[in-house]
C-alpha positions as CSV (number, residue, x, y, z in Angstrom):
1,X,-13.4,9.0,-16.9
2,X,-12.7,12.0,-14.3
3,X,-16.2,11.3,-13.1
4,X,-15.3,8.2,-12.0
5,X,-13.2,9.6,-8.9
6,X,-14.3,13.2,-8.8
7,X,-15.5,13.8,-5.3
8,X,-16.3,17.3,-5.4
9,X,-17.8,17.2,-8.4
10,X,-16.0,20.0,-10.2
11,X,-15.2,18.7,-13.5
12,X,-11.0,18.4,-12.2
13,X,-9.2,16.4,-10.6
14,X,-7.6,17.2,-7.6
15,X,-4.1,15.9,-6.6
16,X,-5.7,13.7,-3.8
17,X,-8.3,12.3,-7.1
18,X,-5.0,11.5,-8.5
19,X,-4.1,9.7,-6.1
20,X,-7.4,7.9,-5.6
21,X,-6.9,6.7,-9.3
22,X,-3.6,4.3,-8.3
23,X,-5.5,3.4,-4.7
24,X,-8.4,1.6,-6.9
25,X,-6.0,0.2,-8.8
26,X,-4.1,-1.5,-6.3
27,X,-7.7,-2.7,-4.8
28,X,-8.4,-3.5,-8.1
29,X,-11.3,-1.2,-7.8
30,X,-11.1,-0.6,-11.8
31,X,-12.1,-2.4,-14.9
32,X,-9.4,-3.5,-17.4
33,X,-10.8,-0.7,-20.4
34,X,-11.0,2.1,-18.2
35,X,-9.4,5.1,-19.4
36,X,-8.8,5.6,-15.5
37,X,-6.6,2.1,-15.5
38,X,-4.4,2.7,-18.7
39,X,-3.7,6.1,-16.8
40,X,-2.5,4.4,-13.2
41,X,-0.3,2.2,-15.6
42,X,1.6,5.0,-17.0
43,X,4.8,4.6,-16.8
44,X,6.2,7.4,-17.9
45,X,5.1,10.9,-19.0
46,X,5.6,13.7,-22.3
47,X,6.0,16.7,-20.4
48,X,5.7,19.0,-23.5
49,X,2.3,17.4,-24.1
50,X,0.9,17.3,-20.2
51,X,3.0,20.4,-19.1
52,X,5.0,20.7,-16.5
53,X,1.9,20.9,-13.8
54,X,1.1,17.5,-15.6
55,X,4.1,16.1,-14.7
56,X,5.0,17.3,-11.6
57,X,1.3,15.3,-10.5
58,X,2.2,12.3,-12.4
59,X,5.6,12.2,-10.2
60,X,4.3,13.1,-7.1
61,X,1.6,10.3,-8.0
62,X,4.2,8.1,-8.2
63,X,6.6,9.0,-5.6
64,X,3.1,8.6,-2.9
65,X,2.5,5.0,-4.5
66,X,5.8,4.3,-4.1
67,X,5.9,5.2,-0.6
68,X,2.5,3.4,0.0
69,X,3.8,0.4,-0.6
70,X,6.9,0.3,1.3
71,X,5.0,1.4,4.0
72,X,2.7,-1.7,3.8
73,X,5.6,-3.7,3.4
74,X,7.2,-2.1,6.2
75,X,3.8,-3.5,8.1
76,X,4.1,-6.7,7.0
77,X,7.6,-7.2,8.1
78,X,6.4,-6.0,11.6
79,X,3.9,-8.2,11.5
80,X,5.7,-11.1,11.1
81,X,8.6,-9.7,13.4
82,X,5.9,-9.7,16.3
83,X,4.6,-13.5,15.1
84,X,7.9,-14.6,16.0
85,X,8.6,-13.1,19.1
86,X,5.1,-14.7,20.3
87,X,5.9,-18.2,19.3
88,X,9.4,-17.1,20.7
89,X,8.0,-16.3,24.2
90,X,5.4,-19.2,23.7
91,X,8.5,-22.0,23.5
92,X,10.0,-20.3,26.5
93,X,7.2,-20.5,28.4
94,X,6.8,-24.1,27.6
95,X,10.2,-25.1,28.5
96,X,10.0,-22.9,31.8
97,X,6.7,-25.2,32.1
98,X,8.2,-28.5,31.6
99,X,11.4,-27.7,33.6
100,X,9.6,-27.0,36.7
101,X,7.5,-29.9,36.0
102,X,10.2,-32.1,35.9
103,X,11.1,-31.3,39.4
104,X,7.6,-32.4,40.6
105,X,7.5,-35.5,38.7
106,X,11.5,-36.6,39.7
């Protein structure tokens, strides 16, 4: 399972594996039985099983995806923001169009 993301190789996982773990997920990147996609899952966490190092990844984990996807969604909404100041400008410009070629045709 830890070999699935480990880019260095050394048998751990780093915070930014961690991370990598919920990153394929939201690509879905990882097959339903992996051990790597009931862990992205998790909901919640037994901190006198995983320790407190365990859980203080598992939040931060969580707090980063979190983040990640406001951020996107904060893209999004500029995205779409943009789109309709274009087709704003674009009507404008149209009207401004046929107004002055309304004085040409009159």
């Amino acid at each position: 399972m830890i070999k699935e993301v480990d880019e260095d190789f050394d048998g751990k996982l780093s915070f930014r594996e961690f991370l990598l773990i919920f990153r394929r997920a939201a690509a879905g990147e990882l097959q339903e039985e992996s051990g790597l996609m009931a862990l992205a899952r998790l909901s919640e966490i037994n901190v006198s099983t995983e320790g407190v190092m365990g859980a203080k990844d598992f939040f931060e984990a969580k707090v980063q995806a979190l983040s990640q996807s406001s951020k996107f969604e904060a893209e999004i909404r500029e995205e779409k923001e943009e789109r309709m100041r274009q087709q704003t400008e674009k009507k404008e410009r149209q009207a401004a169009f046929k107004q002055l070629q309304s004085a040409f045709t009159s």
